[in-house]
C-alpha positions as CSV (number, residue, x, y, z in Angstrom):
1,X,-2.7,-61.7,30.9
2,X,-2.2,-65.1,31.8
3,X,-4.3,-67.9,30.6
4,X,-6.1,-68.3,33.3
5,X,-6.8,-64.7,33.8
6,X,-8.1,-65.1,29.8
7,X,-10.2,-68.0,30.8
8,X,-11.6,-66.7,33.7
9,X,-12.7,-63.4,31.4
10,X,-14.3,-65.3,28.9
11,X,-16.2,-67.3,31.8
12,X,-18.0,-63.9,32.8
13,X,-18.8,-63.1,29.8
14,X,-20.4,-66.1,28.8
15,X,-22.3,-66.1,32.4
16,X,-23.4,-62.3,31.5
17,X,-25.0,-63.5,28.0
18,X,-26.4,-66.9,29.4
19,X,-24.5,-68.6,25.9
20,X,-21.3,-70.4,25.7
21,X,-18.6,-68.9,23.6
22,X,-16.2,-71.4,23.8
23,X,-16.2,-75.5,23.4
24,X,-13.6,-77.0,25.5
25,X,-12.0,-80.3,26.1
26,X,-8.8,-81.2,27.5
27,X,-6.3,-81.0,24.9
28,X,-7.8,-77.8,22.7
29,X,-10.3,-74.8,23.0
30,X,-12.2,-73.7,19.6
31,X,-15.1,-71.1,19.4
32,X,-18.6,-72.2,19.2
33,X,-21.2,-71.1,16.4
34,X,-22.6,-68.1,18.4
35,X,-18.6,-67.5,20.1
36,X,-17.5,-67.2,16.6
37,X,-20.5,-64.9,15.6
38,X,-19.5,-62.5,18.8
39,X,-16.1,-62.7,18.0
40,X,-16.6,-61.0,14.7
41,X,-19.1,-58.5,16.0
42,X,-16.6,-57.7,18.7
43,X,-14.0,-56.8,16.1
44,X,-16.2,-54.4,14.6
45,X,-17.2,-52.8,17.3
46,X,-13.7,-52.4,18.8
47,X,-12.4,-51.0,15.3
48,X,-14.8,-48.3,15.3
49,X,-13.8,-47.3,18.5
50,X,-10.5,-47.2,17.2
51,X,-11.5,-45.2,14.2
52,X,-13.1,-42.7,16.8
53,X,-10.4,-42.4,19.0
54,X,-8.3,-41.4,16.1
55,X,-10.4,-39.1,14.8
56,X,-10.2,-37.3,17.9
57,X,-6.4,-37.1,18.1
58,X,-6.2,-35.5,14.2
59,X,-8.9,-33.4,15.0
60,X,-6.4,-32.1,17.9
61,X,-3.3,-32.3,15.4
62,X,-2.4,-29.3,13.5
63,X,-3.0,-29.7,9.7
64,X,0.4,-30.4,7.7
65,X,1.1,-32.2,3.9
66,X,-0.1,-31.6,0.6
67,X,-3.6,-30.7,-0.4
68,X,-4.6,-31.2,-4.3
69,X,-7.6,-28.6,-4.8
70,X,-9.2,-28.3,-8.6
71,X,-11.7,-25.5,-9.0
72,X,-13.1,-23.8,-12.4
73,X,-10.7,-21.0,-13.8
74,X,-12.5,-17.7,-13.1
75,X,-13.1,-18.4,-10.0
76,X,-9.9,-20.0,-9.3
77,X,-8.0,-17.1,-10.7
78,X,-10.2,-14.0,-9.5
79,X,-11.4,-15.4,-6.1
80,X,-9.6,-18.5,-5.1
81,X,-5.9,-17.1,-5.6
82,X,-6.6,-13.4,-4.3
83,X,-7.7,-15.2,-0.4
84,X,-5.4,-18.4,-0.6
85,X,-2.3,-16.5,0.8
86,X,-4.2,-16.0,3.9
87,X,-4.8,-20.1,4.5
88,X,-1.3,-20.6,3.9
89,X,-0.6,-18.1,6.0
90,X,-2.8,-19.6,9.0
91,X,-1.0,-23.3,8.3
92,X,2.8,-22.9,7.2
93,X,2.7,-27.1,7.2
94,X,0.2,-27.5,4.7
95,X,1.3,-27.3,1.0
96,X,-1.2,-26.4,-1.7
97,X,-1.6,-28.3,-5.5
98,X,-4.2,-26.0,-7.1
99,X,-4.9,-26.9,-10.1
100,X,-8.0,-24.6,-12.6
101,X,-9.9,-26.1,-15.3
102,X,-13.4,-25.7,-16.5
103,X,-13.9,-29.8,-17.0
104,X,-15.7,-31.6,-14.1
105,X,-12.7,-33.7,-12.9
106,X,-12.9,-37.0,-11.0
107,X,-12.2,-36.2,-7.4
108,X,-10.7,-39.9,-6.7
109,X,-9.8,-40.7,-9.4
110,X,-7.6,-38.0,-10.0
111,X,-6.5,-37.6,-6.5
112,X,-8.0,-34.5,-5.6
113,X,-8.8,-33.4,-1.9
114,X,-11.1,-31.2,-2.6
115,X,-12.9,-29.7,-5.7
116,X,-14.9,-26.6,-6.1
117,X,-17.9,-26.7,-8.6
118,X,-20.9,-24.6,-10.0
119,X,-23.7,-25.3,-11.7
120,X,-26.3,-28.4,-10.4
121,X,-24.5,-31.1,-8.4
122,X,-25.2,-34.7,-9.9
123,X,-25.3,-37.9,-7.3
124,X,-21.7,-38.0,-7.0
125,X,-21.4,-39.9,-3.8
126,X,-19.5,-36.6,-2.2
127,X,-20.3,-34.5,0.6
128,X,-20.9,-30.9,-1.0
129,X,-20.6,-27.9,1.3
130,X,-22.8,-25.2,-0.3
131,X,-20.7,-21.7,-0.9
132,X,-22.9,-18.8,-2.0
133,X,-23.8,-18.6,-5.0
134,X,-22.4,-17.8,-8.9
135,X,-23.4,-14.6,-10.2
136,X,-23.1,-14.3,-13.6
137,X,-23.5,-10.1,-15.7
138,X,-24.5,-9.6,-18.9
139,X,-21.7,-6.5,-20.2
140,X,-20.5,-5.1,-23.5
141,X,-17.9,-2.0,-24.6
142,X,-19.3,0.8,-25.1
143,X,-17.4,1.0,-28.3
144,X,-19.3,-2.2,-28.8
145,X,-23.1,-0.6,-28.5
146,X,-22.4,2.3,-30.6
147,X,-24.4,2.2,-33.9
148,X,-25.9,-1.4,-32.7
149,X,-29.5,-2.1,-32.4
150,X,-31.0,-1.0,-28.7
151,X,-31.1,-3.5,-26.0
152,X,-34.2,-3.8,-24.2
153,X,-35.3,-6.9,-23.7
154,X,-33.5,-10.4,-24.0
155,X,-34.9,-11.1,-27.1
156,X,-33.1,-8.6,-28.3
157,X,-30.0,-10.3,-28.0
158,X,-30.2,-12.5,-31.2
159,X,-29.3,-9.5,-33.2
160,X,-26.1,-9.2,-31.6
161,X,-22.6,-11.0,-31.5
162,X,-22.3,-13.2,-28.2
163,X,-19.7,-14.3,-26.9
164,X,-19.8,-18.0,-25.8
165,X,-18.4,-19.9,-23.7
166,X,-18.2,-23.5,-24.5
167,X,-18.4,-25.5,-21.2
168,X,-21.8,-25.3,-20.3
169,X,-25.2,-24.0,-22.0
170,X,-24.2,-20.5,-22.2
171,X,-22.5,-22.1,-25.2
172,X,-25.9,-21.3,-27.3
173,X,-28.4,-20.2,-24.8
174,X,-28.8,-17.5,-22.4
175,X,-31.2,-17.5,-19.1
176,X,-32.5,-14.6,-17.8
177,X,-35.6,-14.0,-15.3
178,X,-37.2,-10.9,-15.6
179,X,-40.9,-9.1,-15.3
180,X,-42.3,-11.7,-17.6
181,X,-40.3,-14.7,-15.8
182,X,-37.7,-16.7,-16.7
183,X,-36.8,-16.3,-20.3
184,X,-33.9,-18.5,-22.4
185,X,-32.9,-16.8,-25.4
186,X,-30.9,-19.0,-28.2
187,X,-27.7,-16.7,-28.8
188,X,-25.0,-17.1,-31.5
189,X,-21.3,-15.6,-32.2
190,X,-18.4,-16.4,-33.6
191,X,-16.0,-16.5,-31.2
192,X,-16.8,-19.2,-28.6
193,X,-13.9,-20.2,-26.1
194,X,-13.3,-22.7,-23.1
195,X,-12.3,-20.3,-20.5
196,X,-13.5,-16.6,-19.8
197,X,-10.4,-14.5,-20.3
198,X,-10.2,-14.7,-23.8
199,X,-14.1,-13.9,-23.6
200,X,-13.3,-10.6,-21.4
201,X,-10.5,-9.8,-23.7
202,X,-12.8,-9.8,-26.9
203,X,-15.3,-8.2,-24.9
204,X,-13.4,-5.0,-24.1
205,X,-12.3,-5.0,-27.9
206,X,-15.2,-4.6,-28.6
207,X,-16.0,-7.9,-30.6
208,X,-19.4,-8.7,-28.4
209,X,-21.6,-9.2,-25.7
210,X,-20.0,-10.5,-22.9
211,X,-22.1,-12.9,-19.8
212,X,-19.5,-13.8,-17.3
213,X,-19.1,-14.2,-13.5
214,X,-19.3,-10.9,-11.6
215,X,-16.0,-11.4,-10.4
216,X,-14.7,-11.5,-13.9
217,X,-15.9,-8.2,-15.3
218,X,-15.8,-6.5,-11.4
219,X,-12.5,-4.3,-12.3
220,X,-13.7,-3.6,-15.8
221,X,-17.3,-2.5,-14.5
222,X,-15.6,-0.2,-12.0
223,X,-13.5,1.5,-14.4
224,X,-16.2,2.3,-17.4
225,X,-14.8,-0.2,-19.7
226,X,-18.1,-2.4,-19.6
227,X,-21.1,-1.0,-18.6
228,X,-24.0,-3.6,-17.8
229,X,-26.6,-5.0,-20.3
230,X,-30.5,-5.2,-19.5
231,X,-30.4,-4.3,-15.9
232,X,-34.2,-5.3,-15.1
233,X,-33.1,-9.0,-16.4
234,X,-31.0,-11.0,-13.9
235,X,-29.3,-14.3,-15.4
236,X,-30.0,-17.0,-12.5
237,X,-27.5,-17.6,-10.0
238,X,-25.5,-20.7,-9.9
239,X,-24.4,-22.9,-7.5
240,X,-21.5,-22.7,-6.0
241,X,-19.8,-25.5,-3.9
242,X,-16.8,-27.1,-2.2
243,X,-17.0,-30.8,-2.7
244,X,-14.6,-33.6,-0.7
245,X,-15.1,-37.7,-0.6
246,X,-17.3,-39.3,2.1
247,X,-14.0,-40.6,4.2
248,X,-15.2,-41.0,8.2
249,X,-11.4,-40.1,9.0
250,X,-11.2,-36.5,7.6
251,X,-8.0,-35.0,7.5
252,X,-7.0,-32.0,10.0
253,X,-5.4,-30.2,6.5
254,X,-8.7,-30.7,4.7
255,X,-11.1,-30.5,7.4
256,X,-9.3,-27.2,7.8
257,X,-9.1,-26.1,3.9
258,X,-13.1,-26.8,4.0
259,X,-13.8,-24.5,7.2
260,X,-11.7,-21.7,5.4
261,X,-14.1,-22.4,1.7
262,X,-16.7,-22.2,3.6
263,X,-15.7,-18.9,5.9
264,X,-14.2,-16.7,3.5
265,X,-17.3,-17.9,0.2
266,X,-20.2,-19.8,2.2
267,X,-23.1,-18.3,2.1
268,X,-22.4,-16.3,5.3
269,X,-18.9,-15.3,4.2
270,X,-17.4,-13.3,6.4
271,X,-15.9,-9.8,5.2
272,X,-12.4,-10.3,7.9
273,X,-9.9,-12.3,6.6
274,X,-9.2,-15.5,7.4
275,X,-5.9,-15.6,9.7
276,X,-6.4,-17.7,12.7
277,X,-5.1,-14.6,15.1
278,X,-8.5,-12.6,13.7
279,X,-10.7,-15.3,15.0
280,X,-11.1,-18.5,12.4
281,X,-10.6,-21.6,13.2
């Protein structure tokens, strides 16, 4: 525009609000109080408008570059990796970093786009998409049982070897809600370990009682090698979720990696698989 195209602009604004934006004399133009006041408000306003424009167009571009994902061993390794083929499948431009440990990691600060956590959240600051639920089964050998004091209650627990696993409370106490309500039962054992493979492993030796994810001990249930502990006593569920940092401009690879978390372990999980051609999105 030319300057007096600019000039005459600023003139209609001015006479819209009924307050002068700029001061001018001959020589120079400057802003006034107020002009300077609109002028910053103004940039605000058209820098959202940018921000949502943009959003639009990546929500319209097709996902592509790296994605850092953390999530806690078991499930990383016996639900995670058995249904990420099919993701990658879906977007052949994204590239997946997954990395499994039991610690709670620092999303930013470790550069993750997306962690997946159980147990109670804490006021992290990050949007947390709820998946469904943990469940956790209390299992031995039968090898283990035989010539052991009968289980039939919780309580009876103490007189047995446990097998611990160190990250959370299930280190030295076990939960279980039953016909007399919840009850927590301290537990002890002398193998205690960080991840529950080794836990399964010493399990199906025979070394102790085992209470793992059901997606652990699934295959060895199936097959007779466990059998389950204390049936009328369930150990609470835990929370499962997919967890990503509050950014307004989402990505289209992790706005997509959160719709598949949420589709193939929400709460409504979906039984199909997850290939765009059999209906995701």
């Amino acid at each position: 525009m030319s300057p007096q195209l600019v000039g005459k602009h600023v003139q209609n604004i001015e006479q819209r609000l009924g307050v002068r934006l700029l001061n001018r004399t001959t020589r120079r133009q400057s802003l006034t109080g107020f002009g300077q006041v609109f002028y910053e408000r103004s940039k605000i306003i058209l820098a959202e408008v940018e921000i949502a424009e943009n959003l639009a167009a990546e929500t319209r571009a097709e996902p592509r570059g790296k994605l850092r994902v953390n999530a806690p061993v078991s499930f990383g390794m016996h639900m995670l990796a058995t249904r990420l083929p099919e993701y990658l499948q879906s977007y052949p431009d994204v590239e997946v970093e997954l990395s499994l440990a039991n610690r709670m990691v620092d999303l930013v600060d470790e550069g993750y786009d997306a962690v997946f956590r159980v147990g109670e959240l804490s006021d992290s600051g990050l949007i947390a998409r709820p998946l469904a639920p943990y469940r956790l089964v209390l299992c031995a050998a039968p090898a283990y049982l035989e010539g052991r004091p009968a289980l039939t209650t919780p309580w009876d627990l103490q007189q047995h070897e446990c097998l611990g696993f160190s990250h959370t409370k299930l280190r030295t106490h076990w939960t279980f809600e039953g016909p007399d309500g919840r009850i927590v039962v301290p537990v002890h054992g002398r193998l205690v370990a960080d991840h529950g493979e080794p836990l399964l492993c010493a399990a199906l030796a025979g070394v102790g009682i085992l209470l793992q994810p059901f997606e652990l001990v699934r295959e060895a249930l199936a097959n007779g090698s466990l059998v389950r502990l204390l049936p009328k006593y369930e150990p609470p569920v835990r929370p499962l979720h997919v967890l990503y940092a509050p950014d307004r401009r989402i990505t289209p690879k992790l706005r997509s990696f959160v719709d598949f978390a949420v589709l193939v372990f929400g709460p409504d999980a979906k039984k199909s698989g997850f290939l765009r051609e059999s209906g995701a999105t």
